[in-house]
Residue frames as a rotation matrix with the C-alpha (Angstrom) as fourth column:
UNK 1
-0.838 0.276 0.471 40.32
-0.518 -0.127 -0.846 23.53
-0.174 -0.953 0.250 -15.66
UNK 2
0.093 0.866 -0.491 37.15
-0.996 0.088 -0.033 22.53
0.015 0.492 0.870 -17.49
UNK 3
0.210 0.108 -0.972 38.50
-0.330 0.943 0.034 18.96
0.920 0.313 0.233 -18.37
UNK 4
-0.875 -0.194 0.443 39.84
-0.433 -0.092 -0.896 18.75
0.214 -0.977 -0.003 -14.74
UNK 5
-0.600 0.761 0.247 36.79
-0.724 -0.385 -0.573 18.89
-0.340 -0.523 0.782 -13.87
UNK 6
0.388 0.820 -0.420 34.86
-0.905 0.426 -0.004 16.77
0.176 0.381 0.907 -16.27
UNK 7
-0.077 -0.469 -0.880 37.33
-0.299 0.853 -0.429 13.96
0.951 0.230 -0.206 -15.41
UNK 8
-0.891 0.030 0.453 36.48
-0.454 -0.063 -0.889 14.28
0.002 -0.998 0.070 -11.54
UNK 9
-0.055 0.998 -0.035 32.85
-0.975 -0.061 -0.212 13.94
-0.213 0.023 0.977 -12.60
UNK 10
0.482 0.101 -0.870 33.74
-0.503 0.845 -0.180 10.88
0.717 0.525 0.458 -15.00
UNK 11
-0.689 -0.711 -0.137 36.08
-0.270 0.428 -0.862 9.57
0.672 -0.558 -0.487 -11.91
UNK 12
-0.885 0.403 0.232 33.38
-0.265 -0.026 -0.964 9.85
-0.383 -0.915 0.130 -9.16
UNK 13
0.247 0.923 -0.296 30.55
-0.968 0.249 -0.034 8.27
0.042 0.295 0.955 -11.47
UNK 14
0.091 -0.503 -0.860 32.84
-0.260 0.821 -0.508 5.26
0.961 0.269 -0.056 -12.26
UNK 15
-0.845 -0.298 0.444 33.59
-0.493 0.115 -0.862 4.96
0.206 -0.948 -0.244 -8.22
UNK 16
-0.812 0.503 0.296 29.61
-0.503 -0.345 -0.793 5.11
-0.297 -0.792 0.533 -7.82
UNK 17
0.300 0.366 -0.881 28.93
-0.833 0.550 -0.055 2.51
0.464 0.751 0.470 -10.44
UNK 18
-0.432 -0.543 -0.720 31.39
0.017 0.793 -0.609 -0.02
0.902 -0.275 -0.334 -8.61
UNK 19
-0.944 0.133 0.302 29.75
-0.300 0.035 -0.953 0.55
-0.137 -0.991 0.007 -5.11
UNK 20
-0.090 0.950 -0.298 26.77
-0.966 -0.156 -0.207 0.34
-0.243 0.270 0.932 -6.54
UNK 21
0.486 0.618 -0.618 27.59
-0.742 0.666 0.083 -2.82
0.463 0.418 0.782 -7.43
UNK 22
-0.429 -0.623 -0.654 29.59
0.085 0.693 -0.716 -4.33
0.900 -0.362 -0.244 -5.12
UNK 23
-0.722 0.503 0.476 26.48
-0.549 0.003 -0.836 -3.65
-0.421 -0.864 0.274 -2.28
UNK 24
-0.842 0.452 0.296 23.89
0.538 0.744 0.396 -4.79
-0.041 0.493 -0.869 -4.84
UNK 25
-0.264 0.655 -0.708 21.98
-0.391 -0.744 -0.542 -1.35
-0.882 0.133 0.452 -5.49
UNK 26
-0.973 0.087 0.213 19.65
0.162 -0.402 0.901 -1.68
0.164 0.911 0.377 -8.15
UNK 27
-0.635 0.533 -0.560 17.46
-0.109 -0.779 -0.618 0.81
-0.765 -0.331 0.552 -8.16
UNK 28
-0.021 0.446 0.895 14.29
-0.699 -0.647 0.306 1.09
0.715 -0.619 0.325 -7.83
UNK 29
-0.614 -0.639 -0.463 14.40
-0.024 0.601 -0.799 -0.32
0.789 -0.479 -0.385 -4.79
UNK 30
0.048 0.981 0.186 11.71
-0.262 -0.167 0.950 -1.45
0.964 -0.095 0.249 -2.62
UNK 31
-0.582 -0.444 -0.681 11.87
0.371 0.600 -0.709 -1.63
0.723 -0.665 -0.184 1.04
UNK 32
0.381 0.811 -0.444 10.05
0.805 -0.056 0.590 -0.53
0.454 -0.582 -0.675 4.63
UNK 33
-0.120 -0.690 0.714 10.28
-0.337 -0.648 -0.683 2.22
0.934 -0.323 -0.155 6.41
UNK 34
-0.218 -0.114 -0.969 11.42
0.801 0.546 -0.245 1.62
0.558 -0.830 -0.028 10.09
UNK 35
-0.875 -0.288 -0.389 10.94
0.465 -0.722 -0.512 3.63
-0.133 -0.629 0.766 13.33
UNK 36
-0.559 0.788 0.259 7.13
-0.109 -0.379 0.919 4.22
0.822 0.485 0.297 12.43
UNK 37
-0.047 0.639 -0.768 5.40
0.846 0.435 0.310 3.44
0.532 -0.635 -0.561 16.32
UNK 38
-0.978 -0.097 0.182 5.59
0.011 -0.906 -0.424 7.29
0.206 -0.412 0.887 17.37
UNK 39
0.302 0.952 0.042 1.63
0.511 -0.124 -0.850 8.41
-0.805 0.278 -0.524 17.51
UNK 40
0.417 -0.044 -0.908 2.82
-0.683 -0.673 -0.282 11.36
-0.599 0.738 -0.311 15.05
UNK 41
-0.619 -0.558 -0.553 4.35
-0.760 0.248 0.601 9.08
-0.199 0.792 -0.577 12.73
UNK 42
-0.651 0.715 0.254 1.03
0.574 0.683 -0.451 6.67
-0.496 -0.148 -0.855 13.12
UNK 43
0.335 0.942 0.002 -0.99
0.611 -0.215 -0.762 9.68
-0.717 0.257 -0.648 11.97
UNK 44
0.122 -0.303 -0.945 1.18
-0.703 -0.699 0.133 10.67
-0.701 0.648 -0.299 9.59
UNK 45
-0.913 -0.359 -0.192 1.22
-0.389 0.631 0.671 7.55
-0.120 0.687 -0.716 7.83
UNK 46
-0.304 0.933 0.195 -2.66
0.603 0.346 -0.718 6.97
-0.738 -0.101 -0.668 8.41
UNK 47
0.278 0.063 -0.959 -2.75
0.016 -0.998 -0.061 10.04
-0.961 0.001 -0.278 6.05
UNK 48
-0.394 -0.910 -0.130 -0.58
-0.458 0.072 0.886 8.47
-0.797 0.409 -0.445 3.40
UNK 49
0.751 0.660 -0.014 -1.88
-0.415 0.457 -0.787 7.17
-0.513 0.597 0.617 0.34
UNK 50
0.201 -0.378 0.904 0.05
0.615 0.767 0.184 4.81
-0.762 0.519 0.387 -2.46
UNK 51
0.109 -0.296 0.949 1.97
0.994 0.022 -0.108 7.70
0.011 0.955 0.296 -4.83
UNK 52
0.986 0.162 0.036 3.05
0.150 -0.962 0.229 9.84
0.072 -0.220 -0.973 -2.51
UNK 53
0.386 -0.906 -0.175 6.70
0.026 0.201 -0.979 11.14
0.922 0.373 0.101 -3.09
UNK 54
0.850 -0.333 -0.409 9.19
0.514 0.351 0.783 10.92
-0.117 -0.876 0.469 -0.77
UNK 55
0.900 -0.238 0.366 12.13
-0.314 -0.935 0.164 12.18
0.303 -0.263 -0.916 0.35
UNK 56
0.914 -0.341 -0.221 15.07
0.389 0.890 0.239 9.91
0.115 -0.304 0.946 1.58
UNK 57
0.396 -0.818 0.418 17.87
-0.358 -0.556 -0.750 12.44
0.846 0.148 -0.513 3.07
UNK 58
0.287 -0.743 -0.605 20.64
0.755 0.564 -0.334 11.17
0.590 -0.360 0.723 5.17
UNK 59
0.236 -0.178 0.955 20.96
-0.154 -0.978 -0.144 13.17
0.960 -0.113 -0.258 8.19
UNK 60
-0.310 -0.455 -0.835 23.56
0.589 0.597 -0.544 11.79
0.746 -0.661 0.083 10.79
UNK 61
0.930 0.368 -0.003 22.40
-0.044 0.120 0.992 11.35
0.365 -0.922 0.128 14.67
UNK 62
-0.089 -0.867 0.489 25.30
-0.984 0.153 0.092 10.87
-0.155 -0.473 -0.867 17.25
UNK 63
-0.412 -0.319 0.853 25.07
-0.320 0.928 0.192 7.35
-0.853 -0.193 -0.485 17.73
UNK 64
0.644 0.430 0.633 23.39
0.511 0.374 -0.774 6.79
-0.569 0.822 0.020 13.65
UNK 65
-0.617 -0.522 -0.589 26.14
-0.113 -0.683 0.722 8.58
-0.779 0.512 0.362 11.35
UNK 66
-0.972 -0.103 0.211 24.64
0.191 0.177 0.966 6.82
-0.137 0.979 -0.152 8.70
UNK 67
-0.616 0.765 -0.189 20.88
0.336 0.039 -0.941 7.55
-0.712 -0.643 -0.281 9.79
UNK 68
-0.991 0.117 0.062 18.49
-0.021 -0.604 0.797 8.42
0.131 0.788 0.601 6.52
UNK 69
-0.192 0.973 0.130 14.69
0.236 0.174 -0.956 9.77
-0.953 -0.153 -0.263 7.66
UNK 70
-0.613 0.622 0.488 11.82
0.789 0.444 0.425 9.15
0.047 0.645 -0.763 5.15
UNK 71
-0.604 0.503 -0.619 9.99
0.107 -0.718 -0.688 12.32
-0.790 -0.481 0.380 4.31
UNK 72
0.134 0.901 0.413 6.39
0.913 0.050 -0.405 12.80
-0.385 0.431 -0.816 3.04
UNK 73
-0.893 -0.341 -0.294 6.78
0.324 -0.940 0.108 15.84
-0.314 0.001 0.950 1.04
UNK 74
-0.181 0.939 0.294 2.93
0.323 -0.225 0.919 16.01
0.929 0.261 -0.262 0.73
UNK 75
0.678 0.674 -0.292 2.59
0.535 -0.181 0.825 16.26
0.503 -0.716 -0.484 4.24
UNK 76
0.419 -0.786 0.454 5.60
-0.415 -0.611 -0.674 17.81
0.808 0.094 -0.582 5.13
UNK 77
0.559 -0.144 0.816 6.31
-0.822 0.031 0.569 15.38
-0.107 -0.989 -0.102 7.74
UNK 78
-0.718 -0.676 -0.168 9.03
-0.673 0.735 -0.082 12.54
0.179 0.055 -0.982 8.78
UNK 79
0.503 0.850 -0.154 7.42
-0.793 0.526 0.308 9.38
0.343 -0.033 0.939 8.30
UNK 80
0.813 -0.500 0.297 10.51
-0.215 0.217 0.952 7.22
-0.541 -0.838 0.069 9.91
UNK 81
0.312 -0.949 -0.053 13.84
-0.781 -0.288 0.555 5.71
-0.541 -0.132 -0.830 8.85
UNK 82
0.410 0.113 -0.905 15.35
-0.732 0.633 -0.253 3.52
0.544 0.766 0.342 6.90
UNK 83
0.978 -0.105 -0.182 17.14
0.147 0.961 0.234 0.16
0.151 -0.255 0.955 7.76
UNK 84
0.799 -0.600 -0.049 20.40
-0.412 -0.604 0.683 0.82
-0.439 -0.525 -0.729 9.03
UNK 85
-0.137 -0.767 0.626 22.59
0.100 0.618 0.780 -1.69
-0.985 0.170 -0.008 7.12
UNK 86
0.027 0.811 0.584 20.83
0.931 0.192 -0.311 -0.36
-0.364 0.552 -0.750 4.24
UNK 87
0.989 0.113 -0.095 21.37
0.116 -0.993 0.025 3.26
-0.092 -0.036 -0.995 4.98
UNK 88
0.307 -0.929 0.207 24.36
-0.055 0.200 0.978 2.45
-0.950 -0.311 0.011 5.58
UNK 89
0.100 -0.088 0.991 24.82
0.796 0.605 -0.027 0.84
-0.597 0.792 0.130 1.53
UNK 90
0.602 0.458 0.655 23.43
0.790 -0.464 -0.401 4.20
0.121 0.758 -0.641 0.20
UNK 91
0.846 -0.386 -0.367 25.49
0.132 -0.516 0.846 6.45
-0.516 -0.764 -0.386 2.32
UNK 92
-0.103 -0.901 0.422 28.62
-0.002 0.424 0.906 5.14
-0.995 0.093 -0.045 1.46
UNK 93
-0.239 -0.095 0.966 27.56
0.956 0.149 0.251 4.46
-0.168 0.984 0.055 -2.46
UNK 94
0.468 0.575 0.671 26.00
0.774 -0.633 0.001 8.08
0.425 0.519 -0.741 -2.91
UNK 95
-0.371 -0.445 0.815 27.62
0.340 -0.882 -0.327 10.43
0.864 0.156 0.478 -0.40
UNK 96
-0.639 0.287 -0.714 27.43
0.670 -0.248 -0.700 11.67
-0.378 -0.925 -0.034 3.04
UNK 97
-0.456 0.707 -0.541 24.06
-0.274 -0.690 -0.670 14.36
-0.847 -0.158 0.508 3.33
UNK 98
-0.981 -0.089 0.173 22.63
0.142 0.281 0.949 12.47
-0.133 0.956 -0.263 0.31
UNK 99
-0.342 0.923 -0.177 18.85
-0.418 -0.318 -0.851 13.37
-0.841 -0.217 0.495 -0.79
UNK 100
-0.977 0.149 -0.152 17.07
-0.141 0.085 0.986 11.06
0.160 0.985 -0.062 -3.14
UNK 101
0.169 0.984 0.055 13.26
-0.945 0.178 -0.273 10.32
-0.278 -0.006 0.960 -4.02
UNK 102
-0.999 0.031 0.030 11.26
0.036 0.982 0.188 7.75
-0.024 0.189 -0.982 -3.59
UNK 103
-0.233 0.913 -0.334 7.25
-0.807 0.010 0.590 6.83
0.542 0.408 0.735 -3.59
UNK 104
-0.373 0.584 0.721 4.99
-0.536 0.499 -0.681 5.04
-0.757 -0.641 0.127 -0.98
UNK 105
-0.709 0.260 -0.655 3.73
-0.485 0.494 0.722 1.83
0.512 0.829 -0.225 -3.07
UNK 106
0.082 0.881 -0.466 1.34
0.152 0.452 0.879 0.84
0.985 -0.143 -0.097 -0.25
UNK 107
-0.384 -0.473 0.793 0.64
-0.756 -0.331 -0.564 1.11
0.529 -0.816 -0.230 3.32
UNK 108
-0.663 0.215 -0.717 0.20
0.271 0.962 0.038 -1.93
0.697 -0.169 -0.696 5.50
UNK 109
-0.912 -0.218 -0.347 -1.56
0.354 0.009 -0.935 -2.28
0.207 -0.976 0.069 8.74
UNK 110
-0.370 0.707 0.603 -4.36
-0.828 -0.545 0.130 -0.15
0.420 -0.451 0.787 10.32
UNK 111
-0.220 0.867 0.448 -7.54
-0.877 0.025 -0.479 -1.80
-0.427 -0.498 0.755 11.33
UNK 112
0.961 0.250 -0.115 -7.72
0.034 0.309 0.951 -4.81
0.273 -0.918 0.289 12.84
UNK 113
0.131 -0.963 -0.236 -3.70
0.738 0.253 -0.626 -4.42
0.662 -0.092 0.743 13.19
UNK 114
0.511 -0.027 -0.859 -2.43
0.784 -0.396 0.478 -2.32
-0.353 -0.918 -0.181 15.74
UNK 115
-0.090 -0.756 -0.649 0.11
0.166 -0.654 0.738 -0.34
-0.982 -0.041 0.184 13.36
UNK 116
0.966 -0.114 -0.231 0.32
-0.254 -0.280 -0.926 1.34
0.041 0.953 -0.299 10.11
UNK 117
0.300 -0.943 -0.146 3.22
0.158 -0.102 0.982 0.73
-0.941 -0.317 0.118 8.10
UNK 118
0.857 -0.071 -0.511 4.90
-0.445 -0.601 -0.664 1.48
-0.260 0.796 -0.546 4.65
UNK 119
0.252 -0.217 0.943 6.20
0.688 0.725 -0.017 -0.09
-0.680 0.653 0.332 2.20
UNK 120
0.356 -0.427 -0.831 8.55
-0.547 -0.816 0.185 2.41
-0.757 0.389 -0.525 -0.41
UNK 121
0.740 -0.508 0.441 10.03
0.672 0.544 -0.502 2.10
0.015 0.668 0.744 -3.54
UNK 122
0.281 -0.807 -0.519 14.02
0.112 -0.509 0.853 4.33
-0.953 -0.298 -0.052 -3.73
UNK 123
0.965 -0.215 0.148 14.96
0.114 -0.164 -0.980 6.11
0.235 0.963 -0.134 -7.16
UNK 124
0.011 -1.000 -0.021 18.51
0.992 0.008 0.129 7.19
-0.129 -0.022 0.991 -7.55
UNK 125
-0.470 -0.259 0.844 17.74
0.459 -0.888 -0.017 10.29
0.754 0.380 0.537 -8.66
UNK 126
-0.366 0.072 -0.928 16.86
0.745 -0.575 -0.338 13.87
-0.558 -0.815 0.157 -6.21
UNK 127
-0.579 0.174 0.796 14.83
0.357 -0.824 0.440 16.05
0.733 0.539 0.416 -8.59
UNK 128
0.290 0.857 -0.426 11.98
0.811 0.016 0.585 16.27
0.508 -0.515 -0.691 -6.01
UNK 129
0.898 0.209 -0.388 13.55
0.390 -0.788 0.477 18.69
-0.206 -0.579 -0.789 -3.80
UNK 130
0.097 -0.919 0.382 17.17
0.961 -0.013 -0.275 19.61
0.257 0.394 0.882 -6.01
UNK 131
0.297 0.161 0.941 16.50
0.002 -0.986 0.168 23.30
0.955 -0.048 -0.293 -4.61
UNK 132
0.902 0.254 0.350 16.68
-0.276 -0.284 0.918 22.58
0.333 -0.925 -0.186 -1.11
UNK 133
0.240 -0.959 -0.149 20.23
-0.159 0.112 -0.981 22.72
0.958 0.259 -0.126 0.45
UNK 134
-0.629 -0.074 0.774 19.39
-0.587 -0.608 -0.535 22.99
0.511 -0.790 0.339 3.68
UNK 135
0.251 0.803 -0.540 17.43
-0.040 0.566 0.823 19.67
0.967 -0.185 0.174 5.59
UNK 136
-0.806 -0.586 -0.082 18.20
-0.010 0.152 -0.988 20.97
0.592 -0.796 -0.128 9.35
UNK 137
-0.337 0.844 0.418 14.45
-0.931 -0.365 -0.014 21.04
0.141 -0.394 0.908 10.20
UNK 138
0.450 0.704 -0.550 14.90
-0.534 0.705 0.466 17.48
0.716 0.084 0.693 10.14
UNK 139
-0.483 -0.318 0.816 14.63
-0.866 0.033 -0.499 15.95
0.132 -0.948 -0.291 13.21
UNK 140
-0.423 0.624 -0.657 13.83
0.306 0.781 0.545 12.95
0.853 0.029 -0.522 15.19
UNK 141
0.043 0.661 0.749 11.09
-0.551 -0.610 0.569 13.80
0.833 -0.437 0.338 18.07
């Protein structure tokens, strides 16, 4: 049972090595976050500082299966979404309800601009919140 088992593992890394490269993941991965013109997501990213972790958990919408919000786990709030063709990449290479970290490397915008925005970097790995099984409190508003 045991090797079973370790050969599933060694099967479903190898799978996730080849998607990985046949989208062009390599991680870390630096990109924007989208969906950020709410007010609450304006003053939750006014708030934000450069090395705050993140959150990046894939939690399908009707019309977004692949949908993955951006969460501030300093502030405990959604800060918006990724790119959809994107989400889409990670989905599919990592796993439906995936949760990985990432880190704010700047925020753009404010004064004289009209918007804040944010600028991430994406780990592969999910230590940040590896306890939590449970991300139905996330919503979009």
């Amino acid at each position: 049972m045991l090797i079973c088992k370790k050969i599933k593992t060694k099967f479903k890394n190898c799978v996730r090595a080849y998607r990985k490269y046949i989208y062009g993941l390599n991680f870390p991965i630096y990109c924007k976050i989208h969906g950020v013109r709410t007010c609450d997501r304006q003053g939750a990213i006014a708030q934000c500082a450069a090395g705050d972790r993140l959150q990046l958990v894939h939690v399908p919408q009707p019309r977004y299966p692949f949908n993955m919000f951006v969460y501030n786990v300093e502030l405990n709030r959604v800060l918006g979404y990724l790119d959809h063709s994107f989400s889409k990449k990670l989905v599919k290479t990592l796993g439906k309800g995936v949760c990985i970290d990432g880190v704010i490397e700047n925020v753009t915008g404010g004064t004289p601009f009209k918007y804040y925005g944010c600028n991430i970097r994406v780990y592969e790995t999910s230590f940040m919140m590896s306890d939590t099984d449970d991300f139905s409190h996330l919503h979009d508003a």
